[in-house]
N, CA, C and O atoms as CSV, one atom per row, in Angstrom:
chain,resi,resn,atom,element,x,y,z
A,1,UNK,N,N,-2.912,1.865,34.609
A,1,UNK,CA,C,-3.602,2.367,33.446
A,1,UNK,C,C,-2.597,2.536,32.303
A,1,UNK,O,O,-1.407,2.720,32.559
A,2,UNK,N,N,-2.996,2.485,31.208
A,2,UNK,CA,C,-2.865,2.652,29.764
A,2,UNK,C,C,-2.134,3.537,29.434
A,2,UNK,O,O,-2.923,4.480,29.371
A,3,UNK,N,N,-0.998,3.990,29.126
A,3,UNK,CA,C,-0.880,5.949,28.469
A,3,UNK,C,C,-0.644,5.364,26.646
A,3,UNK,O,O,0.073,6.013,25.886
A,4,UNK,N,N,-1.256,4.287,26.264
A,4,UNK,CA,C,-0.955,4.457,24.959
A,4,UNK,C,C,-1.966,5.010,24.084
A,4,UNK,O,O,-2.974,5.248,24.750
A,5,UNK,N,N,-2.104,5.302,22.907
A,5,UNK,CA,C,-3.101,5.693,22.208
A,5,UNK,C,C,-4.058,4.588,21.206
A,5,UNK,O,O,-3.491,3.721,20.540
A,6,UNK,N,N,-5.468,4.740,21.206
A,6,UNK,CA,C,-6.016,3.958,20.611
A,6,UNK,C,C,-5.548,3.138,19.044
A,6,UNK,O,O,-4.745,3.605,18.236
A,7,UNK,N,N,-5.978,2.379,18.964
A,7,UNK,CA,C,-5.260,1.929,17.169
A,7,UNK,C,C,-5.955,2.605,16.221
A,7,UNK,O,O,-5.680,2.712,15.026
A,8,UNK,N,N,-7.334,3.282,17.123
A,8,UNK,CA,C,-7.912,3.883,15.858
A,8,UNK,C,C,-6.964,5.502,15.734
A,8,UNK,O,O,-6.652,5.983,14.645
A,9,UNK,N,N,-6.693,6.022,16.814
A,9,UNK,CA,C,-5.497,7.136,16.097
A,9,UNK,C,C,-4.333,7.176,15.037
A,9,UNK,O,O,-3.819,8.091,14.392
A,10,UNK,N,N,-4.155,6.024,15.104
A,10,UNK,CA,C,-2.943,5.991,14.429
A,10,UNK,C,C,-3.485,5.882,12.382
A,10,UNK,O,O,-3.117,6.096,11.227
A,11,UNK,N,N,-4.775,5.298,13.413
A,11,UNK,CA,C,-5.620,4.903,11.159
A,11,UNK,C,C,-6.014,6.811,10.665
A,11,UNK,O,O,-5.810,7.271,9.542
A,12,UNK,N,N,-6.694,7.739,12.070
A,12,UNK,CA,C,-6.387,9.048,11.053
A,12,UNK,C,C,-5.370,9.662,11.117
A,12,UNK,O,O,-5.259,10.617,10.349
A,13,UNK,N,N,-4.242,9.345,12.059
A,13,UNK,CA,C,-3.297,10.186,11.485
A,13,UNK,C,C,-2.427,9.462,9.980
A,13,UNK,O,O,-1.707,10.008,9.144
A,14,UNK,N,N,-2.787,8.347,10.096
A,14,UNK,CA,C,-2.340,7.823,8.377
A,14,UNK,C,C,-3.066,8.144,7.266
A,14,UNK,O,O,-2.478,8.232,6.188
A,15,UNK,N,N,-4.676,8.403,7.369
A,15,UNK,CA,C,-5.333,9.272,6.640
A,15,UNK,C,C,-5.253,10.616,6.465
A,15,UNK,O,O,-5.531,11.242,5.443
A,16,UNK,N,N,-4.876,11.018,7.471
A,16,UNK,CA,C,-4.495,12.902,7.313
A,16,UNK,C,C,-3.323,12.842,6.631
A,16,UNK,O,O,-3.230,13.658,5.713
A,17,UNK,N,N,-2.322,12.055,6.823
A,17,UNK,CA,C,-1.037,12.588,5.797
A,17,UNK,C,C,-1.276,12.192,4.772
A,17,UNK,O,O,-0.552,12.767,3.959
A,18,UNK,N,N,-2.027,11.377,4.231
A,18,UNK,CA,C,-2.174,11.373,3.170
A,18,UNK,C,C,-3.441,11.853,2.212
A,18,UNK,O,O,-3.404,12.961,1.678
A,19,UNK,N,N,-4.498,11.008,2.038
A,19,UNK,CA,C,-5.484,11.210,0.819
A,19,UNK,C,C,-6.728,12.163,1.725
A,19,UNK,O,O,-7.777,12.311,1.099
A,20,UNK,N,N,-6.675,12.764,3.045
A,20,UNK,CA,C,-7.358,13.296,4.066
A,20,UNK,C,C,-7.114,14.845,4.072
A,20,UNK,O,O,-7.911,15.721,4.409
A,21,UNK,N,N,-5.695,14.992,3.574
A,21,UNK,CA,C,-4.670,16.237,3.940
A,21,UNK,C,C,-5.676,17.103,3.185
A,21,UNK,O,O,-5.373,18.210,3.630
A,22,UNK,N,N,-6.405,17.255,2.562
A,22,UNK,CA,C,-6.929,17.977,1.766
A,22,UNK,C,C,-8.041,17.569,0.753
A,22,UNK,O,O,-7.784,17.022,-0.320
A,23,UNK,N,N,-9.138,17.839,1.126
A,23,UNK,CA,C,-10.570,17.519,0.532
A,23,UNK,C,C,-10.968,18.010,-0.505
A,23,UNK,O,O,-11.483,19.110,-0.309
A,24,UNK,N,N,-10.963,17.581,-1.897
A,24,UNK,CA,C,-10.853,18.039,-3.115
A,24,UNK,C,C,-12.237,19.050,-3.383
A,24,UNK,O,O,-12.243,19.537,-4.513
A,25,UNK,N,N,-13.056,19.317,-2.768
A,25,UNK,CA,C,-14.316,19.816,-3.116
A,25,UNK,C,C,-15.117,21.028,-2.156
A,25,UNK,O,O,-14.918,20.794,-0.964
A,26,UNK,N,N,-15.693,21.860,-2.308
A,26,UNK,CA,C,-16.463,22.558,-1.411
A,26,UNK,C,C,-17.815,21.206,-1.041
A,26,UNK,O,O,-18.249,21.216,0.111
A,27,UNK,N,N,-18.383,20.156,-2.009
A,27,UNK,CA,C,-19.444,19.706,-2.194
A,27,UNK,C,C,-19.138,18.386,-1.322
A,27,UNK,O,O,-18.194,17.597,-1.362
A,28,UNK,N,N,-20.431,18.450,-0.426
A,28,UNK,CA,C,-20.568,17.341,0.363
A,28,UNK,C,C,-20.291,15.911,-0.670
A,28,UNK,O,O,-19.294,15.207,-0.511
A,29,UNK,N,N,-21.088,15.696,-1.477
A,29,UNK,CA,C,-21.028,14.433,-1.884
A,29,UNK,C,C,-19.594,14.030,-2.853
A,29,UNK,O,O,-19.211,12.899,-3.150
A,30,UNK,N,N,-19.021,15.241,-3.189
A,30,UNK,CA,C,-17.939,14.943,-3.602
A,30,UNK,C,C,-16.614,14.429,-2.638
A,30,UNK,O,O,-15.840,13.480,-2.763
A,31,UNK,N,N,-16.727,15.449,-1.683
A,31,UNK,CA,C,-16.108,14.680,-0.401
A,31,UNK,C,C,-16.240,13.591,0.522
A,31,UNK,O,O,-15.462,13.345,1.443
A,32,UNK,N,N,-17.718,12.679,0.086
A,32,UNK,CA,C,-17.830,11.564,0.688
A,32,UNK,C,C,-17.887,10.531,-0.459
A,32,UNK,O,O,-18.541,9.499,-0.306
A,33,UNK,N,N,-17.263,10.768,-1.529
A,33,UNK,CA,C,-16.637,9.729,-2.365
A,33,UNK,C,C,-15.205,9.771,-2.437
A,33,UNK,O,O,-14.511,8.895,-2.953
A,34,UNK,N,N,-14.694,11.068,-1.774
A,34,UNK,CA,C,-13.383,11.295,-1.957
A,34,UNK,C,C,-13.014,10.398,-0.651
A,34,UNK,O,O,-11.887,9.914,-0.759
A,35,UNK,N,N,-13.514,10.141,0.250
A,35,UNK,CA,C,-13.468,10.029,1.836
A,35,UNK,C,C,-14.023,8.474,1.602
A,35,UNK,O,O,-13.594,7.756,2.505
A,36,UNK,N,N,-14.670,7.907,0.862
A,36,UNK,CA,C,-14.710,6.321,0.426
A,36,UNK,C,C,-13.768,5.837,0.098
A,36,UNK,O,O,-13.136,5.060,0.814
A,37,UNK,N,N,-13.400,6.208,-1.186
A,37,UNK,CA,C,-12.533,6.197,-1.916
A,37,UNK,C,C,-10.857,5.894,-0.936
A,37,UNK,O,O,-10.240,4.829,-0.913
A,38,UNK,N,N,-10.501,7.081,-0.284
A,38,UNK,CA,C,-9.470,7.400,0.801
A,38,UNK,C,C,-9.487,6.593,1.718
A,38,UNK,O,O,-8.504,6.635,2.457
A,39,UNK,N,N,-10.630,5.507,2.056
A,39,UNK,CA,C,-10.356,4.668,2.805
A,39,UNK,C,C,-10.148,3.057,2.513
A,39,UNK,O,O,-9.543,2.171,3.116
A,40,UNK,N,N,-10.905,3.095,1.349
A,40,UNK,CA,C,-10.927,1.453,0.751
A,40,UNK,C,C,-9.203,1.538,-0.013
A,40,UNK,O,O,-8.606,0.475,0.163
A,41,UNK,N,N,-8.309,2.688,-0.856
A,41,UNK,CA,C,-6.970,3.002,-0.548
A,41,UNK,C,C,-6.019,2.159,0.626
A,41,UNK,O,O,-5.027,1.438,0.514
A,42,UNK,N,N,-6.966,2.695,2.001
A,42,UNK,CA,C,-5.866,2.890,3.270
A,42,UNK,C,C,-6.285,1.367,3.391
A,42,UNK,O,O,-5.286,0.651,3.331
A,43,UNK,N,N,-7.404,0.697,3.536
A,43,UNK,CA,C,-7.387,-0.393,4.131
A,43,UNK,C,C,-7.018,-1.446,2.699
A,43,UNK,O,O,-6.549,-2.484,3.167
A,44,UNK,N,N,-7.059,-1.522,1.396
A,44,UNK,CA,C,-5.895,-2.070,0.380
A,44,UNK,C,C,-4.497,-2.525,0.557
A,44,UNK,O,O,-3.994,-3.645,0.453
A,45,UNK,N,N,-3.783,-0.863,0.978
A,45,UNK,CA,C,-2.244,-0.809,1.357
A,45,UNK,C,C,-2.014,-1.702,2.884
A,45,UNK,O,O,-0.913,-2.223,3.061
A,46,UNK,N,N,-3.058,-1.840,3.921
A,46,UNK,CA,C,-3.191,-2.584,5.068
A,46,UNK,C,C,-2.802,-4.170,5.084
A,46,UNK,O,O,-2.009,-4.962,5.591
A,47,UNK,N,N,-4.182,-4.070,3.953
A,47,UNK,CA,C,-3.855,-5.970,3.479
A,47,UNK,C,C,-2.125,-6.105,2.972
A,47,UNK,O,O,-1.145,-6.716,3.400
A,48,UNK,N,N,-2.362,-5.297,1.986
A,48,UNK,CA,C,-0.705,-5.409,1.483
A,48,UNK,C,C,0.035,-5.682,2.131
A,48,UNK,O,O,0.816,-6.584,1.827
A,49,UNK,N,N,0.101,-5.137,3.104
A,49,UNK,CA,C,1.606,-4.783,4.519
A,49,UNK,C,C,0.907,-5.965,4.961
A,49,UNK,O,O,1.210,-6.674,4.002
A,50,UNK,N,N,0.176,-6.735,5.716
A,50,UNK,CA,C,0.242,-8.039,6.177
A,50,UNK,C,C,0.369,-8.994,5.394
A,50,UNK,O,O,0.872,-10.025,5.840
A,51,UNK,N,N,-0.178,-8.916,3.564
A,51,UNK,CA,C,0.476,-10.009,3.319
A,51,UNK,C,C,1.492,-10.263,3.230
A,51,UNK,O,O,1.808,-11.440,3.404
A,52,UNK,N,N,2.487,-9.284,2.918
A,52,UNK,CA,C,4.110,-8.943,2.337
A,52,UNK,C,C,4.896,-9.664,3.734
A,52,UNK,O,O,5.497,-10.738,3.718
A,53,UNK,N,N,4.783,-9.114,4.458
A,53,UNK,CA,C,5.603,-9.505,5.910
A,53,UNK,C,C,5.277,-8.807,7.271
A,53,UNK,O,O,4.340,-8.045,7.508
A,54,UNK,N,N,6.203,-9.215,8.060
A,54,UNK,CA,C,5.449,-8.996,9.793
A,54,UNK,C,C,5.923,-7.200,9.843
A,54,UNK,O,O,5.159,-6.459,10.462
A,55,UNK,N,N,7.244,-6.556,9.142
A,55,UNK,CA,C,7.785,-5.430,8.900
A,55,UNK,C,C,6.734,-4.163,8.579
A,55,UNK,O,O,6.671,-3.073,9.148
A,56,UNK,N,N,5.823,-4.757,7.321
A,56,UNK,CA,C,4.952,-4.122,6.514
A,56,UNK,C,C,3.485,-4.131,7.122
A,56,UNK,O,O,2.657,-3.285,6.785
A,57,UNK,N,N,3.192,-5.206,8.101
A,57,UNK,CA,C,2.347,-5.295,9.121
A,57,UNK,C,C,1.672,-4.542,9.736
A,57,UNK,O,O,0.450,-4.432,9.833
A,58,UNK,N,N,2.999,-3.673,10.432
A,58,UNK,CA,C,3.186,-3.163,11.362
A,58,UNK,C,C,3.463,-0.956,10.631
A,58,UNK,O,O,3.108,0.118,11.117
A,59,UNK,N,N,3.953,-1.195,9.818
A,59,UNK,CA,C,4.433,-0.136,8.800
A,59,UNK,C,C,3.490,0.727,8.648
A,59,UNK,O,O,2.368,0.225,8.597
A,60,UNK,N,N,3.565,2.249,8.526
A,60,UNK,CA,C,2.442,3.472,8.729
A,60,UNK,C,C,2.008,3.185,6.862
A,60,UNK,O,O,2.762,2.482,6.190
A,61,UNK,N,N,1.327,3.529,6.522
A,61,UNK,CA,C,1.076,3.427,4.783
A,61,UNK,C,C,1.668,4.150,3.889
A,61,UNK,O,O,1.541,3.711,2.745
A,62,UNK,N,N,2.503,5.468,4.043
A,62,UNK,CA,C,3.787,5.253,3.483
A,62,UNK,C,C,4.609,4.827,3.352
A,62,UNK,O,O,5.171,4.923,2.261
A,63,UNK,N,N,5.159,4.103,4.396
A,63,UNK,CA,C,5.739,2.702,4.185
A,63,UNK,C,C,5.499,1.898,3.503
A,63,UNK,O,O,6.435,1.169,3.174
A,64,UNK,N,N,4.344,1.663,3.032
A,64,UNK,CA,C,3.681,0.490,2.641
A,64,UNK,C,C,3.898,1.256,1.306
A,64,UNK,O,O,4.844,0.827,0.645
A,65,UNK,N,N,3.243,2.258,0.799
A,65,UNK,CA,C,3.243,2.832,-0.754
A,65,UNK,C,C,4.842,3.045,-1.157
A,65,UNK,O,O,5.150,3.046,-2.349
A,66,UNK,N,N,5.761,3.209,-0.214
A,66,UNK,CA,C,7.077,3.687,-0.943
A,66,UNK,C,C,7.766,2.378,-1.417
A,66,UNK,O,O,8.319,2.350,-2.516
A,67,UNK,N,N,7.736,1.132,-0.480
A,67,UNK,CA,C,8.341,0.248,-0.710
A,67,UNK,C,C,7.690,-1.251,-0.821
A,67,UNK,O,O,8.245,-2.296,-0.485
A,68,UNK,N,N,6.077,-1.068,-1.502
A,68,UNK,CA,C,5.482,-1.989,-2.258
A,68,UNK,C,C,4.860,-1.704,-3.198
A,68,UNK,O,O,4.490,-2.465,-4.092
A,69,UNK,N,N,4.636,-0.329,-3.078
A,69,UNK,CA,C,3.623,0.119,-4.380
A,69,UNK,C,C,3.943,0.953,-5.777
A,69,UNK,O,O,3.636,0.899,-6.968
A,70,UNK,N,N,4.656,1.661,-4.989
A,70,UNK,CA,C,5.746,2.604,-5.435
A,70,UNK,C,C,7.335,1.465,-6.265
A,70,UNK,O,O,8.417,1.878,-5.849
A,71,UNK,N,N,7.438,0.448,-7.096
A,71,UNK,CA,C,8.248,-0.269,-7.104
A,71,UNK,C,C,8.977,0.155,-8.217
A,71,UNK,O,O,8.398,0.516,-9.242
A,72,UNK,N,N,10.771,0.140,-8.066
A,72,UNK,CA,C,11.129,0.800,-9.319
A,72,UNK,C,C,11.288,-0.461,-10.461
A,72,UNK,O,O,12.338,-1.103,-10.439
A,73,UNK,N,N,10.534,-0.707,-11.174
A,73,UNK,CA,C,10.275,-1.687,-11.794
A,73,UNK,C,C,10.290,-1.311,-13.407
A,73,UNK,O,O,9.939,-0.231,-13.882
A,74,UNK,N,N,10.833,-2.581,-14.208
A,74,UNK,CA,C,10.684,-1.835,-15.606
A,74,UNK,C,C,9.543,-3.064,-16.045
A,74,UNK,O,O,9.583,-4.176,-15.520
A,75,UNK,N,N,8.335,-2.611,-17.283
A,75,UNK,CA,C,7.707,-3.672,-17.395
A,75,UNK,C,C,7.981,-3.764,-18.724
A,75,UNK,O,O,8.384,-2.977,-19.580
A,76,UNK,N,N,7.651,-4.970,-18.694
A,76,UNK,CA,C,8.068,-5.394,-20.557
A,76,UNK,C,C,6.893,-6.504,-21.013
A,76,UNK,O,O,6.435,-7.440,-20.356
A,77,UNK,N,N,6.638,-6.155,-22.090
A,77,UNK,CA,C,5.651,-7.356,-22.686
A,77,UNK,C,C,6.426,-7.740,-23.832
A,77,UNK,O,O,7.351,-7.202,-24.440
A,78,UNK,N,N,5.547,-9.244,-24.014
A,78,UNK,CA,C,6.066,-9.969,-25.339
A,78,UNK,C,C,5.099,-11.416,-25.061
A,78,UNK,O,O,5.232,-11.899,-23.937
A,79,UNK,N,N,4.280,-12.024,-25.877
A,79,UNK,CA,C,3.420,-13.051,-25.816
A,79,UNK,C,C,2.406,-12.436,-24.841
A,79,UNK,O,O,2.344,-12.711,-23.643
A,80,UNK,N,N,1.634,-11.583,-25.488
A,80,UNK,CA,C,0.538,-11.357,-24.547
A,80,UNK,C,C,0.819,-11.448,-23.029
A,80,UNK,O,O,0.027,-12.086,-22.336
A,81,UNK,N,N,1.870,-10.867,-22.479
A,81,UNK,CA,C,2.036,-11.027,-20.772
A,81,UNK,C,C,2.863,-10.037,-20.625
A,81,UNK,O,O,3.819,-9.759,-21.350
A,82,UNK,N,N,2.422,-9.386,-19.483
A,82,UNK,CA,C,3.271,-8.219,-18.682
A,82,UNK,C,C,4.451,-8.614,-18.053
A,82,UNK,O,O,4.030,-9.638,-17.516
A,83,UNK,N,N,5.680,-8.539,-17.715
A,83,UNK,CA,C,6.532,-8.898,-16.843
A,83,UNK,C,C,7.333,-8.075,-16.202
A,83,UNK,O,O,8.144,-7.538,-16.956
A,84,UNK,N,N,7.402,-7.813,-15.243
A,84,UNK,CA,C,8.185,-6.957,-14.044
A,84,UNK,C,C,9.749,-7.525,-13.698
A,84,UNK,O,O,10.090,-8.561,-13.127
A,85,UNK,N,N,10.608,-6.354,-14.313
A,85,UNK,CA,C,11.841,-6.651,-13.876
A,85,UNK,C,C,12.175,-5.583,-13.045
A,85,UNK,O,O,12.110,-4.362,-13.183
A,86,UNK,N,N,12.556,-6.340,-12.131
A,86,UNK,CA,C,12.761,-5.426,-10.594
A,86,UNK,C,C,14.477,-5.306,-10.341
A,86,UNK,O,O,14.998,-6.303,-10.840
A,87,UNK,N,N,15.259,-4.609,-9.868
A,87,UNK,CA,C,16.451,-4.564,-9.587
A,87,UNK,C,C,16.771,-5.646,-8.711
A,87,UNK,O,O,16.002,-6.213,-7.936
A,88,UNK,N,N,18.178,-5.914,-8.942
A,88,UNK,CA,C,18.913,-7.122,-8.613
A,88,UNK,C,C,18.736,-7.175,-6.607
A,88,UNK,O,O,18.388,-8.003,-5.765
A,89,UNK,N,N,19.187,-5.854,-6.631
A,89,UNK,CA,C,19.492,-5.747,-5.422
A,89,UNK,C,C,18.664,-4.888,-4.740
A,89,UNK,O,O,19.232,-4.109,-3.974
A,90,UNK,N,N,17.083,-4.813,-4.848
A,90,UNK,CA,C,16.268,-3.765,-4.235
A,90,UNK,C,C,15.961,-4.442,-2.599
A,90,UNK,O,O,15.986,-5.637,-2.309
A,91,UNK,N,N,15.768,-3.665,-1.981
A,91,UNK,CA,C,16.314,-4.610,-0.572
A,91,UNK,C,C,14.660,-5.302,-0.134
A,91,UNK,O,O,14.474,-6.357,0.473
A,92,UNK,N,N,13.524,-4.279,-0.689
A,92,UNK,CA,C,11.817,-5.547,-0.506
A,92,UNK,C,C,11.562,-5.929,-1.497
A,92,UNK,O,O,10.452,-5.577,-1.896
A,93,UNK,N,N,12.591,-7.051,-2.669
A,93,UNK,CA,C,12.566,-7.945,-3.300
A,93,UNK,C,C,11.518,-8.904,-2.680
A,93,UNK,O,O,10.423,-9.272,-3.104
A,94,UNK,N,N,12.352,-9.258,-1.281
A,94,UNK,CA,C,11.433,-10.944,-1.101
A,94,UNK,C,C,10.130,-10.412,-0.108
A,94,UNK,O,O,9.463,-11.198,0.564
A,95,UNK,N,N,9.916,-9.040,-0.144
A,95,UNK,CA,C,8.656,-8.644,0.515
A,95,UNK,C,C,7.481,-8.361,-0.631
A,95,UNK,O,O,6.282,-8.237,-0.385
A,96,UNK,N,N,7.941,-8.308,-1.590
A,96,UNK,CA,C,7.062,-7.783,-2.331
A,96,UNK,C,C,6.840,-9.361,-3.555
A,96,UNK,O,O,5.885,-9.396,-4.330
A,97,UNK,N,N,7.700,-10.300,-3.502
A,97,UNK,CA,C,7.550,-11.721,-3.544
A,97,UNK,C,C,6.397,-12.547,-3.072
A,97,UNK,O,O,5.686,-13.398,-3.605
A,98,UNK,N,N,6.465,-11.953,-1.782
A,98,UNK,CA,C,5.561,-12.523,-0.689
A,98,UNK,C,C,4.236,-12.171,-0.738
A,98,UNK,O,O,3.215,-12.831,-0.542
A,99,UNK,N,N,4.400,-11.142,-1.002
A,99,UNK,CA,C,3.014,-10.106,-1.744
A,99,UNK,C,C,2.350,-10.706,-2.981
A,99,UNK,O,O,1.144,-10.954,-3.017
A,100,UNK,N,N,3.007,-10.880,-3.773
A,100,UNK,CA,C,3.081,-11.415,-5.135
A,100,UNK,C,C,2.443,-12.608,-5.466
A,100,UNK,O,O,1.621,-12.800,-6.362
A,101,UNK,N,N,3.074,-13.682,-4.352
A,101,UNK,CA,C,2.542,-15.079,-4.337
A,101,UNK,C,C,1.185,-15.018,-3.799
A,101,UNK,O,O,0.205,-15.463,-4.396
A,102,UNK,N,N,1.149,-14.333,-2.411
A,102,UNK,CA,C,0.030,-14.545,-1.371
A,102,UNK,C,C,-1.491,-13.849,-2.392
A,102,UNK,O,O,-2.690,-13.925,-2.120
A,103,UNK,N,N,-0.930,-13.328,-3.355
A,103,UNK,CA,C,-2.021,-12.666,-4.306
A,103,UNK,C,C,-2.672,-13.697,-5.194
A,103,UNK,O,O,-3.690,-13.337,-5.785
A,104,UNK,N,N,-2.181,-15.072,-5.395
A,104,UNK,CA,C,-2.280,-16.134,-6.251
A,104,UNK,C,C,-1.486,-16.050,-7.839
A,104,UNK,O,O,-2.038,-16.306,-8.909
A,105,UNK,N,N,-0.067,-15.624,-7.652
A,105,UNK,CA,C,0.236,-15.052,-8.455
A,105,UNK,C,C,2.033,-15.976,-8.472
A,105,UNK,O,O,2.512,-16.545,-7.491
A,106,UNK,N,N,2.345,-15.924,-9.124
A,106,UNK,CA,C,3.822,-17.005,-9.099
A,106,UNK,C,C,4.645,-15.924,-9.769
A,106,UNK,O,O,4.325,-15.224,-10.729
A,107,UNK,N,N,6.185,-15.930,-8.812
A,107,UNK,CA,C,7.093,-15.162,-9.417
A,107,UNK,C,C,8.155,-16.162,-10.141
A,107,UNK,O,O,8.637,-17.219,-9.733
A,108,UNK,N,N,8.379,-15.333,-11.565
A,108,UNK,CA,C,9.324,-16.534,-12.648
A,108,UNK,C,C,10.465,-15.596,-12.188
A,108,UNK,O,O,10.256,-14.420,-11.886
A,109,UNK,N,N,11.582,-16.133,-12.156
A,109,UNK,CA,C,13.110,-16.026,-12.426
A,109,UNK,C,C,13.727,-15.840,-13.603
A,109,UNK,O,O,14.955,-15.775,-13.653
C-alpha cells in the first residue's frame, strides 16, 4: 500500500497559503467569487510552471509566482510597444523565455 498523499492535497495546501489563508468577507457570495477567482489564479500559475520547464512543473505556486511572475524587470516603451529588460544574470532567464515563447510570443535580444 500507498503512504503517499493524494495530488489533490497538495492543490489545498497551495491554496491555503495563499489566496485561501483568509476569506475576505463575512458574505457567502463574496467568498465564492473570492474562491473562483483563487482558483482560476492557482490553476493560471499551473499552466505557467508546465509551460516554463519540467522544474516549474513540478514547483508549489510560490515558486511559480516568485520566480515567473514576480520578475525583476524594468519596462520601457517607445513605438507603441512594451519591452521587458530583465537582468543579465537572473538565473529563470531561459525559464521564463520558455514561458514567453510557448505563449506565442518571441523574445528580441
Amino acid at each position: 500500500m500507498r503512504r503517499e498523499h493524494a495530488q489533490v492535497e497538495q492543490v489545498f495546501a497551495d491554496l491555503e497559503a495563499s489566496a485561501l489563508a483568509h476569506l475576505p468577507s463575512g458574505k457567502f457570495t463574496a467568498n465564492a467569487a473570492w474562491l473562483t477567482l483563487a482558483a482560476t489564479a492557482y490553476n493560471l500559475a499551473r499552466v505557467a510552471g508546465h509551460l516554463a520547464s519540467t522544474f516549474h512543473a513540478r514547483a508549489r505556486s510560490g515558486t511559480i509566482r516568485r520566480h515567473l511572475i514576480h520578475i525583476p524587470a524594468r519596462i520601457a516603451t517607445g513605438a507603441r510597444r512594451f519591452t521587458l529588460h530583465l537582468p543579465q544574470r537572473w538565473p529563470w532567464a531561459d525559464d521564463f523565455a520558455a514561458l514567453w515563447t510557448a505563449t506565442g510570443h518571441r523574445m528580441r535580444t
